[in-house]
C-alpha positions in Angstrom: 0.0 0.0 0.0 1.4 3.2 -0.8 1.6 6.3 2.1 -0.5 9.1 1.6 1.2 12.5 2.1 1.2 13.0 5.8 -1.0 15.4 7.9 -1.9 17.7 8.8 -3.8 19.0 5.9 -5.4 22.2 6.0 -7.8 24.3 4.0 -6.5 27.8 2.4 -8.6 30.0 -0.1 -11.8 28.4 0.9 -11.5 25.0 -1.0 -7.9 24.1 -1.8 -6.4 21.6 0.5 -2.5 21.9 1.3 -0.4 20.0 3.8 1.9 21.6 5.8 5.0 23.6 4.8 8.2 21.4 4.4 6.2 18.1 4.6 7.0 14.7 3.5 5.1 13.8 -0.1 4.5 10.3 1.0 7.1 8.9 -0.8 10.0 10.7 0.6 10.0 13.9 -1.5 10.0 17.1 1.4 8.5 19.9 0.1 10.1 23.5 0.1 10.2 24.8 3.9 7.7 28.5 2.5 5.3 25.7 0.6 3.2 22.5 0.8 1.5 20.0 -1.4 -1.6 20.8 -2.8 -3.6 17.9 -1.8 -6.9 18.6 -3.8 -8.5 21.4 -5.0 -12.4 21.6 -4.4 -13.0 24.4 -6.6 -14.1 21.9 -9.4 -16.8 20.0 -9.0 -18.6 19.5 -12.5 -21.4 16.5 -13.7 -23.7 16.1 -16.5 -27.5 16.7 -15.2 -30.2 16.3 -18.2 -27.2 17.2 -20.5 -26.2 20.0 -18.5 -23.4 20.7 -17.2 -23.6 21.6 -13.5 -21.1 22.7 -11.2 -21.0 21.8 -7.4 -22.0 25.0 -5.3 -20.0 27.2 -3.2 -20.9 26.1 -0.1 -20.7 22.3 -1.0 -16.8 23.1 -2.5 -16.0 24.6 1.0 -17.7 21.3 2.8 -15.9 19.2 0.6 -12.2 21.4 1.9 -13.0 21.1 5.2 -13.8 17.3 5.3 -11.0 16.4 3.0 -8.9 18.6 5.1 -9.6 16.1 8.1 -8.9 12.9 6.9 -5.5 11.9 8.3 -7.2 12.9 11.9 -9.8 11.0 11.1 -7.5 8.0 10.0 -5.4 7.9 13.0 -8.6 8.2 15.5 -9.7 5.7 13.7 -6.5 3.5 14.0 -6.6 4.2 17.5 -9.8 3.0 18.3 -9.2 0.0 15.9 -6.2 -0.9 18.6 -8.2 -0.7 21.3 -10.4 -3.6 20.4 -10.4 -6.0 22.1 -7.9 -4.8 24.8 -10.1 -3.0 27.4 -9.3 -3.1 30.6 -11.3 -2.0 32.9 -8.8 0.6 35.3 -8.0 2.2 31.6 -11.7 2.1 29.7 -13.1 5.3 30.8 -9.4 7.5 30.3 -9.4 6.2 27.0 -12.6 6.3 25.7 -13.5 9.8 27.2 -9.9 11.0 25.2 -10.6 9.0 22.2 -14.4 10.5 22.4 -12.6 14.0 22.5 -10.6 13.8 19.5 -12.9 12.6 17.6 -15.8 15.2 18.3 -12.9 17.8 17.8 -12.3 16.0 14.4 -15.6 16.3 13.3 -16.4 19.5 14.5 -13.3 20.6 12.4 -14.8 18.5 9.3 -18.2 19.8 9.6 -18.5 23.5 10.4 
């Protein structure tokens, strides 16, 4: 499986997704330390409708940034809970649920408004 290009990602200019300045490419390329990878740009969103063409909304684009934008959080939460299964113990349960419950609200908060 190949690595994606590391987070953290973030949105700039409303619906362009960069990650940060001087990171990794995922394959061992390091971006310039003043610039980042461009990750995706949500700006375009076109689809035939009844032989139209149609282009995705404003509002949608910038939805699309922001959740895009969150997905290596929302990998490594995921990861995280994916570890814990199975291995609950019982003086550690509620320490690492309420944490793991945290970061993911923060995540989808960040994803979502």
């Amino acid at each position: 499986m190949n690595k994606h290009t590391p987070g953290p990602w973030e949105v700039l200019n409303s619906t362009a997704v960069f990650s940060a300045l001087g990171a990794d490419s995922g394959d061992g390329t390091a971006a310039d330390h003043n610039d980042g990878w461009n990750i995706c740009d949500c700006s375009v969103g076109v689809t035939c409708v009844g032989g139209d063409y149609v282009e995705l909304g404003f509002a949608v684009q910038k939805a699309n940034a922001k959740l895009i934008a969150q997905a290596p959080d929302l990998l490594s939460i995921a990861r995280r809970w994916a570890a814990l299964d199975g291995q609950w113990h019982p003086d550690r349960y509620e320490s690492e649920k309420a944490e793991l419950l945290e970061d993911t609200a923060t995540a989808i908060a960040k994803a979502t408004q």
